[in-house]
N, C-alpha and C positions, 0 to 999 in steps of 0.2 A: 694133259687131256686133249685129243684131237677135238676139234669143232664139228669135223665130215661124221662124227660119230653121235652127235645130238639129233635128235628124230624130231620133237615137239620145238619148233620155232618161236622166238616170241610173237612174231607176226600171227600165228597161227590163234593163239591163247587171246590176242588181243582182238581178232575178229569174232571171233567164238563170245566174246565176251559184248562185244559191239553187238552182234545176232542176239543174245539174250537182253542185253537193254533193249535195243528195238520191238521185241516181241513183247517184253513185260509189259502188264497191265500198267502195274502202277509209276507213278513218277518220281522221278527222281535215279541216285546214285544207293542211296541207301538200302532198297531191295536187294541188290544184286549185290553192294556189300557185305549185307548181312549173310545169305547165301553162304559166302567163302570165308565167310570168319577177317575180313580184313576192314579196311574203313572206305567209306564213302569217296575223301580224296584221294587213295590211293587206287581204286576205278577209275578216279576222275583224271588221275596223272596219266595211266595206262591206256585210256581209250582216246585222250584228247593228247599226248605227249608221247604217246610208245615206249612210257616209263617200263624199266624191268625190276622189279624189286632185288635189293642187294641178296636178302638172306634166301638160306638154300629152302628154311620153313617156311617165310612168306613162298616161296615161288612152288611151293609144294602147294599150299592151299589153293593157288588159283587154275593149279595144273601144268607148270612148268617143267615137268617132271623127265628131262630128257635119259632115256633107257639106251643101254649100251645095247649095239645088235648085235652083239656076237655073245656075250655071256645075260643077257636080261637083267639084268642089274641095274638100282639105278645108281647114275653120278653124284655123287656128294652123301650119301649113305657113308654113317658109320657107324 
């Protein structure tokens, strides 16, 4: 799998996610985990560590979703 062929960066996921804790009302990591079906510290790893989750479903749920541009498909589909 080439790299030049991933679209969604995790840089990208991980500020996108920083933008919605900053805007949330409420406090905390737990909002925005609940949100994506994951946990609290693995927000907490991702926004303060630039964690990327190992599994291709963790990175699905938080949007990691990088799509081939030549056929739309995504990577790690099976």
């Amino acid at each position: 799998m080439n790299s030049g062929n991933v679209i969604i960066a995790p840089e990208c996921v991980r500020r996108s996610l920083q933008q919605e804790y900053d805007e949330d009302d409420e406090v905390g990591y737990k909002p925005l985990a609940d949100k994506y079906g994951v946990s609290a510290a693995m927000i907490w790893k991702i926004l303060r560590e630039g964690y990327v989750p190992k599994t291709y479903e963790m990175r699905k749920k938080l949007g990691y979703v990088p799509i081939c541009p030549e056929c739309g498909y995504e990577f790690g589909e099976s």
